[in-house]
C-alpha positions in Angstrom: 120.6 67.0 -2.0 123.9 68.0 -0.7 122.3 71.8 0.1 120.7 69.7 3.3 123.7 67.5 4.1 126.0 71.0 4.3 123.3 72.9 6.2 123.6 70.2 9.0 126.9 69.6 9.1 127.3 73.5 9.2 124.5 73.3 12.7 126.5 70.7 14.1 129.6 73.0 13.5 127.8 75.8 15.2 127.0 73.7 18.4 130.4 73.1 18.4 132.1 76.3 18.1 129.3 77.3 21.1 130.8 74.5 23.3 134.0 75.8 22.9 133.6 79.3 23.1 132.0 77.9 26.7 134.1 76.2 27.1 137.0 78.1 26.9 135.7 81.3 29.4 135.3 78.9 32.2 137.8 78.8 35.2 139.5 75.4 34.1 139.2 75.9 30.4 138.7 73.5 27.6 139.4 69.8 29.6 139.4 66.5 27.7 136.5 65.7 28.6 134.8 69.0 26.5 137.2 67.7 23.5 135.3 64.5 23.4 131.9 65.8 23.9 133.1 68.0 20.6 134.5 65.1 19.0 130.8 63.4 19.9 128.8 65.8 18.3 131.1 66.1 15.2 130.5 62.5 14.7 126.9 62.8 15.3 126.7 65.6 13.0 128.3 63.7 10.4 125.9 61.2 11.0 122.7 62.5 10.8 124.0 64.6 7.2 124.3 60.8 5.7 121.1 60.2 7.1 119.6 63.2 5.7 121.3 63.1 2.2 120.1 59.3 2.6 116.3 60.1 2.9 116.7 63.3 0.1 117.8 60.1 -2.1 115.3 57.6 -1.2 112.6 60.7 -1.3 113.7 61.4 -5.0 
């Protein structure tokens, strides 16, 4: 059950580290505004692993 959880949070994680990487090679660098949008997707990541290990549960 937690295999799932991990594998998304580990996507989400991905997206991330692409977004900075981005990020981070254009002319103005990393603003607040691209920490947020990180912050978002962290959350969201978080989120939707509940929601998966949430449906493993139910499915079991």
């Amino acid at each position: 059950m937690l295999k799932w959880a991990a594998v998304t949070v580990g996507v989400g994680m991905l997206i991330i580290l692409a977004e900075w990487n981005m990020a981070r090679k254009r002319k103005g660098g990393v603003t607040p505004t691209d920490r947020r949008r990180m912050f978002g997707i962290f959350w969201v990541s978080i989120a939707l692993a509940a929601f998966v290990a949430g449906m493993i549960y139910v499915a079991d």
